[in-house]
C-alpha positions as CSV (number, residue, x, y, z in Angstrom):
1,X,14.7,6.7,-13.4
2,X,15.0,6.5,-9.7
3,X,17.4,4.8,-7.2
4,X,16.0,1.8,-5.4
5,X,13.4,3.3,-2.2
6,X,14.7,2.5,1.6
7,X,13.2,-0.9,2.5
8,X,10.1,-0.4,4.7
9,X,8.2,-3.1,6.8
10,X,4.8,-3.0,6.9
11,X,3.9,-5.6,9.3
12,X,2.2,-4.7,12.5
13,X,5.1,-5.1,15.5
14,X,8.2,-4.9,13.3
15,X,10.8,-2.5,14.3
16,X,10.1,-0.3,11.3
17,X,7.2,2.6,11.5
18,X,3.6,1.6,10.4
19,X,2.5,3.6,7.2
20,X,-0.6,4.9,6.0
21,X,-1.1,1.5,4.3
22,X,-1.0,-0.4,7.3
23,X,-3.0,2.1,8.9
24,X,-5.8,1.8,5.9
25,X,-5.5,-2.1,6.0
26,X,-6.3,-2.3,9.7
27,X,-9.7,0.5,9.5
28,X,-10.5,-0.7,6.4
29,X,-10.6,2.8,4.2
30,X,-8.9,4.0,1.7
31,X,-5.5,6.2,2.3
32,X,-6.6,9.2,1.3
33,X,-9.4,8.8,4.4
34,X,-6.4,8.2,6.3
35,X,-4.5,11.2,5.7
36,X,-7.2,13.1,5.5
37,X,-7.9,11.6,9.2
38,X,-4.6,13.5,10.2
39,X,-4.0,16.7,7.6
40,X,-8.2,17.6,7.0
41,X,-10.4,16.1,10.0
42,X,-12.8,17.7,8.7
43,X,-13.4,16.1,5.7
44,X,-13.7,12.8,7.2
45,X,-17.2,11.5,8.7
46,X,-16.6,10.7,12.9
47,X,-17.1,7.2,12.9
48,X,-14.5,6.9,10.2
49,X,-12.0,9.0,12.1
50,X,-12.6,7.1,15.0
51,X,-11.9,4.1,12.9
52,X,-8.3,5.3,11.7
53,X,-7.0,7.0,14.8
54,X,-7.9,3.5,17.0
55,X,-5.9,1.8,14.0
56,X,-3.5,4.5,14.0
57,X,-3.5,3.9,18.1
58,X,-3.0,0.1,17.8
59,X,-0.3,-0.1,14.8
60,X,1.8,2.9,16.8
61,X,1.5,5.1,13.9
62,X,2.1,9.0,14.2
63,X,1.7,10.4,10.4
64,X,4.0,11.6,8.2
65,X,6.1,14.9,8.8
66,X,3.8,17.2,7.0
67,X,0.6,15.9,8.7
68,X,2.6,16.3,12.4
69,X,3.6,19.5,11.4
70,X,0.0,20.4,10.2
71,X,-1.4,19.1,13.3
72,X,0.8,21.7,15.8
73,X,0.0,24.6,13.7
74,X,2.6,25.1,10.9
75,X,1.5,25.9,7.3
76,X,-1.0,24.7,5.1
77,X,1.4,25.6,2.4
78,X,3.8,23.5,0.4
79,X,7.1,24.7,-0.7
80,X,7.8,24.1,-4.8
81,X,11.6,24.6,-5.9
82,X,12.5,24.8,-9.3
83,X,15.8,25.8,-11.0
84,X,14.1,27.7,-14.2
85,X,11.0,29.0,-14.5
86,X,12.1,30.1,-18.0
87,X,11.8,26.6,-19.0
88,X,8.7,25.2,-19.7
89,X,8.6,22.0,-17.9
90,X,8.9,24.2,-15.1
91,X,5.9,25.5,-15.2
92,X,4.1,22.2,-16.0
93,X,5.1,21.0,-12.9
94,X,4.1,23.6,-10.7
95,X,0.6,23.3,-12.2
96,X,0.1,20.0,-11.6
97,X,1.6,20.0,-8.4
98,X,-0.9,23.1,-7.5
99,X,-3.9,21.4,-9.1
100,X,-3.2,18.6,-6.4
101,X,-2.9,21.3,-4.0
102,X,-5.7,23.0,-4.1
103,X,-7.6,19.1,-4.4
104,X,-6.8,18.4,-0.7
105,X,-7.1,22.3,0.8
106,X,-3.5,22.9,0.5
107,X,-1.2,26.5,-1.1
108,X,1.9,26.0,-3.0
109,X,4.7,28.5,-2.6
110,X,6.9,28.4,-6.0
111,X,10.4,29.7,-5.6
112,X,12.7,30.3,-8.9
113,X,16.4,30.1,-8.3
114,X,16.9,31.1,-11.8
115,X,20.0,28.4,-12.0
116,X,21.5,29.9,-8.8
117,X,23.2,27.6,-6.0
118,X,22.6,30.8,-3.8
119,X,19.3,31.9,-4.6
120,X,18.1,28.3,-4.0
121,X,19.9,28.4,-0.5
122,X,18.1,32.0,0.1
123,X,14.6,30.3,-0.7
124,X,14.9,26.9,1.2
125,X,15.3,29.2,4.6
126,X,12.7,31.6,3.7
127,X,10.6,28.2,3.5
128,X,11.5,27.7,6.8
129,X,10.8,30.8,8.0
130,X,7.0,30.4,6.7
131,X,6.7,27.5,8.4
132,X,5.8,25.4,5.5
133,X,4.9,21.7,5.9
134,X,6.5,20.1,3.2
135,X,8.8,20.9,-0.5
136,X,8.7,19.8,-3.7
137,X,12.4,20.3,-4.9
138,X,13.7,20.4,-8.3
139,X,17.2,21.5,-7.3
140,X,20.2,23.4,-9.7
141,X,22.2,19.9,-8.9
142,X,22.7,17.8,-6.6
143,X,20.4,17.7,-3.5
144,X,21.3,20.7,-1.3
145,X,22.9,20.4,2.4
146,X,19.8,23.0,3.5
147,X,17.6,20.8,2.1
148,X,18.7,17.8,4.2
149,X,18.8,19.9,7.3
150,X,15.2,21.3,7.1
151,X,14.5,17.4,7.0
152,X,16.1,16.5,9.8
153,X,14.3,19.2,11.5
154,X,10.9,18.3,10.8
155,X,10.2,19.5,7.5
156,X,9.8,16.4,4.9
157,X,10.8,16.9,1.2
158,X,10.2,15.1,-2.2
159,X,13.2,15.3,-4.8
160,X,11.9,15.6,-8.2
161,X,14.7,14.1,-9.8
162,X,17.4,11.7,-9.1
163,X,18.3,10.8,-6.1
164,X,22.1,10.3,-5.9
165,X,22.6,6.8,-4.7
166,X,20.7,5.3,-2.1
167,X,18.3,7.6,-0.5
168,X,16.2,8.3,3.0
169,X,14.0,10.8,1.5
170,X,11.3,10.3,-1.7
171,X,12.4,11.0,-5.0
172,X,10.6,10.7,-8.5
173,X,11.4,10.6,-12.1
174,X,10.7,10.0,-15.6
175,X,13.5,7.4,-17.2
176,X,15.7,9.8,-18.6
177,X,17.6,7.2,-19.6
178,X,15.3,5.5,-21.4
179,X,14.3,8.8,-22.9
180,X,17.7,9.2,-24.3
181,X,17.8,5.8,-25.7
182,X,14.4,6.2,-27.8
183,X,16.0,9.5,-29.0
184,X,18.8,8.0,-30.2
185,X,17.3,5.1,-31.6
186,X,15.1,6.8,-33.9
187,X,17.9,9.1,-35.3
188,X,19.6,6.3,-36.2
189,X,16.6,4.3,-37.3
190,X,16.2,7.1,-40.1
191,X,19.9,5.9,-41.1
192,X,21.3,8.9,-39.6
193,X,24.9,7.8,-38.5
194,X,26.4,11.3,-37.7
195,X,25.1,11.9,-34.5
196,X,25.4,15.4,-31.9
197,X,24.3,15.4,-28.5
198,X,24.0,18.7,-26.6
199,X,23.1,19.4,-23.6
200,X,24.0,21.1,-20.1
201,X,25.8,19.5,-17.0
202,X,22.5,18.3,-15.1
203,X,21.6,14.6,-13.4
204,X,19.0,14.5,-15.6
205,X,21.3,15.2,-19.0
206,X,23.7,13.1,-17.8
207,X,21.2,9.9,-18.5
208,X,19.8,11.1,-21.5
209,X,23.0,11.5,-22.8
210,X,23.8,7.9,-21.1
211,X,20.6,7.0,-23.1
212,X,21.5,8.0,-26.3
213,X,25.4,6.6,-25.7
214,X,23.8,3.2,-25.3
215,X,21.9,3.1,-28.7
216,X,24.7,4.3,-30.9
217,X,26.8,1.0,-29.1
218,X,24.4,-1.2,-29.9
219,X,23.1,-0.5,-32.9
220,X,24.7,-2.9,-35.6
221,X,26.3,-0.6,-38.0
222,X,28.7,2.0,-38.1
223,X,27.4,4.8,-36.0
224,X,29.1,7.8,-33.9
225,X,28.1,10.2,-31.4
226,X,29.6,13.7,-30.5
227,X,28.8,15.5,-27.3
228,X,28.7,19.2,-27.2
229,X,28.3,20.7,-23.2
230,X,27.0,23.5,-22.8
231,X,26.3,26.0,-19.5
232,X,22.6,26.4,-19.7
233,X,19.8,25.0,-22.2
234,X,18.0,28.0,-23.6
235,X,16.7,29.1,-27.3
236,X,19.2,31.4,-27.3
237,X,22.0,29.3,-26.5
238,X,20.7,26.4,-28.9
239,X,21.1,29.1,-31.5
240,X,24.6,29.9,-30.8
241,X,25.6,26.0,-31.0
242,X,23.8,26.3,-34.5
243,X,25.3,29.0,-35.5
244,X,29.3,27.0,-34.5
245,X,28.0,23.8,-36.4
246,X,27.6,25.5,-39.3
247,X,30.9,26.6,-40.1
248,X,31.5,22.9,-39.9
249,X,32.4,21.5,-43.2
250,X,30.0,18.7,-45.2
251,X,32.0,15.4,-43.8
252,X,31.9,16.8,-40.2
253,X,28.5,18.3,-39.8
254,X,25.6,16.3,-38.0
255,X,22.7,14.7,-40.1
256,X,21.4,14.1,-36.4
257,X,21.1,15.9,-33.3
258,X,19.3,14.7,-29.8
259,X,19.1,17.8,-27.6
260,X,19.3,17.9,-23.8
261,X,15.9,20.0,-23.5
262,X,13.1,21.5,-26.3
263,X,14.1,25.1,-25.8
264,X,17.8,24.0,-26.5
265,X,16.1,22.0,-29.7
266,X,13.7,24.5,-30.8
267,X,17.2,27.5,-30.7
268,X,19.1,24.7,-33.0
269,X,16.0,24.7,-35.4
270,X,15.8,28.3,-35.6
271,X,19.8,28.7,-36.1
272,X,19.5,25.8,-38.5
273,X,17.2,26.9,-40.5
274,X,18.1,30.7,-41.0
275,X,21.9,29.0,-42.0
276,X,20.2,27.1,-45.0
277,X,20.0,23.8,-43.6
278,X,16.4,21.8,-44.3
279,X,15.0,19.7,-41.8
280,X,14.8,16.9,-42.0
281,X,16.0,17.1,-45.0
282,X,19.5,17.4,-44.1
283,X,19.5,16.7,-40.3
284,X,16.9,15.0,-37.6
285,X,16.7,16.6,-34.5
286,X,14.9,15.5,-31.3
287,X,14.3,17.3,-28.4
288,X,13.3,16.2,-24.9
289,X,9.9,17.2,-22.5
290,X,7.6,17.7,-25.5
291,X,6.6,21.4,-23.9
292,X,3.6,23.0,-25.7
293,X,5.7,25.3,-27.9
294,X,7.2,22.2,-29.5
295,X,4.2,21.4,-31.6
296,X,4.0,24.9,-32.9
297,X,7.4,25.7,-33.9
298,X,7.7,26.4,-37.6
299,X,8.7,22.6,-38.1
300,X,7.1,21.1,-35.8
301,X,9.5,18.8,-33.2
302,X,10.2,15.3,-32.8
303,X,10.7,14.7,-29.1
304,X,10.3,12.6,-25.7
305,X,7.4,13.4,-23.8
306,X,8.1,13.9,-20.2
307,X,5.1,14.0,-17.6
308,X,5.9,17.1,-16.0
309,X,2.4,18.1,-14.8
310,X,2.0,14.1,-13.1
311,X,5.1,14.5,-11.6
312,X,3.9,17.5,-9.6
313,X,0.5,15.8,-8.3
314,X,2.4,12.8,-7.1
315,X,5.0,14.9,-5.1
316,X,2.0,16.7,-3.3
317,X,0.3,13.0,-2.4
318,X,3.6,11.9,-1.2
319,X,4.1,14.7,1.1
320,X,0.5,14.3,1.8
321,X,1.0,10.6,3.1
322,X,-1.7,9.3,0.2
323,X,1.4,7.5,-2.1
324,X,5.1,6.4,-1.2
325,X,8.0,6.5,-3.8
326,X,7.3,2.9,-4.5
327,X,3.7,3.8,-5.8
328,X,4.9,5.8,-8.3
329,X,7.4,3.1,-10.1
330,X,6.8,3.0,-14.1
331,X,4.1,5.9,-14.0
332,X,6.5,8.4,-15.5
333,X,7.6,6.7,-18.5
334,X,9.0,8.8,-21.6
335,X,7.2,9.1,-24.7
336,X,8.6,8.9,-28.4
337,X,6.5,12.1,-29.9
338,X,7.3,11.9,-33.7
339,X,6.6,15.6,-35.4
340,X,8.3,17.0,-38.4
341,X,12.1,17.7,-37.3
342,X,12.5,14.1,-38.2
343,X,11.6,11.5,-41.1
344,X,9.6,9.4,-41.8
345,X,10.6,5.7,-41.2
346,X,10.7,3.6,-44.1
């Protein structure tokens, strides 16, 4: 889910900058031929590039920040940010977002800050320092103040997450809200009524969690929900919340758990599962991302499919100038993926 994009006009004359659209409309090509025009000349035919850059001329339109930067030397690389390269999704994204890349004659840089507000401040000026033309950020929290500042001096950036209220900069997501909601929504579907959430402190948890909230209060019968926080969502720590859920006794254990991330959901399976419990016998469980090891676990797991990979490609081809945060609206819509962690549904 994503905050509302900064208005833009689009009309030749109006205060606002012309964009790559207008610029397209005017020549009469496509907007990759426009950005193209200004990031890989070569690539476009003469008469075409005369075409945009009298358009480009006419509608007073300069390019985007990467393609200025390109155009006075600085980096063909891009900058990608992530907060855990442990985690699957992760690494998804990076390879769509280098598969995109390497489409348009472009590097990517990926940076791991390994869940550290320091290490992610250490990478975002050693970006700098290489000159690179644009990031793809996928930040610890919240966006960071070095981020904003290498924007404000010339180097653009696209927030792969959400952006915290209304927003200057591009930012893209899957619904995680939604995502929690379907979750949610099946567990209790299967007449599960008990319910768990757990999951770390993260924008992105926050709405799944939201999600899954909003199913249990509307769903007609009696239902409840616990929430169990946890520091970071890793196999290892999914086992450890296992391993405390089992000392539970029978009225107060779970017969359905939604879990913040797959690792965290495939760690509760495991712990599960060595404690004596059957799933889904005795408990649901759904995880979130749908990573590839989540199809190959021992029981295969239920989760939300999250489109890491597309996410990447669309972050290059907004730095790129070829697609605007409003493009992207409803392509990144989560997924039900029904394995064997949960029922069947009668």
């Amino acid at each position: 889910m994503t905050s509302g994009p900064v208005p833009e006009q689009t009309q030749a004359g109006d205060s606002a900058a012309a964009t790559v659209g207008d610029v397209a409309e005017r020549a009469g090509v496509s907007r990759a031929t426009v950005s193209y025009t200004f990031t890989q000349p070569n690539r476009v035919s003469p008469e075409l590039r005369r075409r945009v850059l009298a358009a480009a001329d006419e509608l007073g339109y300069v390019g985007n920040e990467a393609a200025r930067r390109l155009r006075v030397g600085h980096s063909l690389a891009l900058g990608l940010l992530v907060s855990s390269m442990s985690n699957p999704v992760y690494a998804e994204l990076a390879a769509g977002a280098e598969a995109e890349a390497a489409a348009h004659g472009r590097f990517i840089l990926v940076a791991n800050s390994d869940e550290s507000s320091a290490r992610e401040r250490a990478y975002l000026k050693f970006f700098e320092s290489q000159q690179v033309s644009g990031i793809i950020a996928a930040p610890v929290r919240d966006v960071p103040a070095e981020l904003l500042g290498l924007r404000s001096r010339g180097t653009p950036f696209v927030l792969v997450g959400v952006a915290p209220g209304p927003h200057s900069y591009p930012a893209i997501s899957g619904d995680n809200e939604r995502g929690g909601y379907l979750a949610a929504a099946h567990l209790l579907a299967q007449g599960r009524r008990r319910l768990v959430f757990v999951g770390g402190a993260h924008p992105h948890v926050d709405l799944r969690l939201a999600g899954a909230k909003r199913a249990v209060d509307e769903f007609p019968a009696s239902a409840s929900i616990e929430i169990i926080r946890i520091q970071v969502q890793t196999a290892k720590v999914g086992e450890a919340v296992a391993r405390t859920l089992l000392r539970r006794s029978a009225s107060t254990f779970p017969d359905g758990i939604v879990a913040g991330n797959d690792l965290l959901a495939l760690g509760l399976l495991h712990g599960l599962i060595v404690g004596g419990i059957r799933v889904p016998e005795n408990l649901s469980l759904v995880g979130y991302d749908d990573i590839e090891f989540a199809d190959f676990a021992i029981v295969p797991l239920t989760t939300i499919r999250h489109p890491s990979a597309a996410l990447g490609a669309s972050a290059v081809r907004i730095l790129l100038g070829m697609e605007s945060e409003q493009d992207t609206k409803g392509r990144f819509e989560p997924e039900l993926v029904v394995r064997a962690t949960s029922l069947p549904l009668a």
